[in-house]
C-alpha positions as CSV (number, residue, x, y, z in Angstrom):
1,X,8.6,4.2,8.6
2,X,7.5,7.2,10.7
3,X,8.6,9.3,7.7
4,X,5.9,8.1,5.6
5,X,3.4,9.1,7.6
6,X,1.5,12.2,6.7
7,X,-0.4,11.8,10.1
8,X,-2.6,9.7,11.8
9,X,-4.6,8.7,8.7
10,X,-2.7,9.6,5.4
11,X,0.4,7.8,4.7
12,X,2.5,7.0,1.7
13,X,4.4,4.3,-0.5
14,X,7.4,5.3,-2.0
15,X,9.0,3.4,-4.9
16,X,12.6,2.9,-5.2
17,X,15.3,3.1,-8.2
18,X,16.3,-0.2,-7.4
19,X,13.1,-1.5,-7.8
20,X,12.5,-1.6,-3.6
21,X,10.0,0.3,-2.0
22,X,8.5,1.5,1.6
23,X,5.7,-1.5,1.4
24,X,2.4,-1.1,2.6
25,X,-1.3,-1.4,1.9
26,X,-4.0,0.7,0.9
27,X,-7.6,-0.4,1.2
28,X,-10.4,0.6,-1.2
29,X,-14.1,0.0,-0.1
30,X,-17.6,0.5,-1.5
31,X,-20.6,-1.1,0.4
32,X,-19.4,-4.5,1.5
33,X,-16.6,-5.2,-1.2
34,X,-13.1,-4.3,-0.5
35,X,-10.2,-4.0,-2.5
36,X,-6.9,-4.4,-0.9
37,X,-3.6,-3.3,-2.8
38,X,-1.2,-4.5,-1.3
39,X,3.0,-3.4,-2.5
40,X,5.8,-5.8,-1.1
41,X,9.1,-3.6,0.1
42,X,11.5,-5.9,-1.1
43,X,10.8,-5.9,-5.1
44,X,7.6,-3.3,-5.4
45,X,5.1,-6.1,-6.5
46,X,2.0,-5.1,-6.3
47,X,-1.0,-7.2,-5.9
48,X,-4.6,-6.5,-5.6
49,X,-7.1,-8.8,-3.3
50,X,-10.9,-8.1,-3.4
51,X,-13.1,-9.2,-0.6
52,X,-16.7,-8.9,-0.7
């Protein structure tokens, strides 16, 4: 949501009482490896997929 956007680069996940949340991915690198953390909207999981 446009709410959760700082600006053009920074945004934000928010978590939910009811377990929910705003969803999203944040992406980690170093050299050629990449970690992606991704959270699911509907029930917060959060999992974590590294790419090299």
């Amino acid at each position: 949501a446009q709410e959760d956007r700082v600006n053009a680069t920074t945004g934000r996940i928010r978590f939910f009482p009811d377990g929910s949340s705003t969803g999203g991915r944040v992406t980690l690198g170093r050299g050629a490896r990449e970690w992606h953390v991704n959270v699911g909207w509907l029930t917060g999981a959060v999992s974590v997929v590294v790419t090299q």
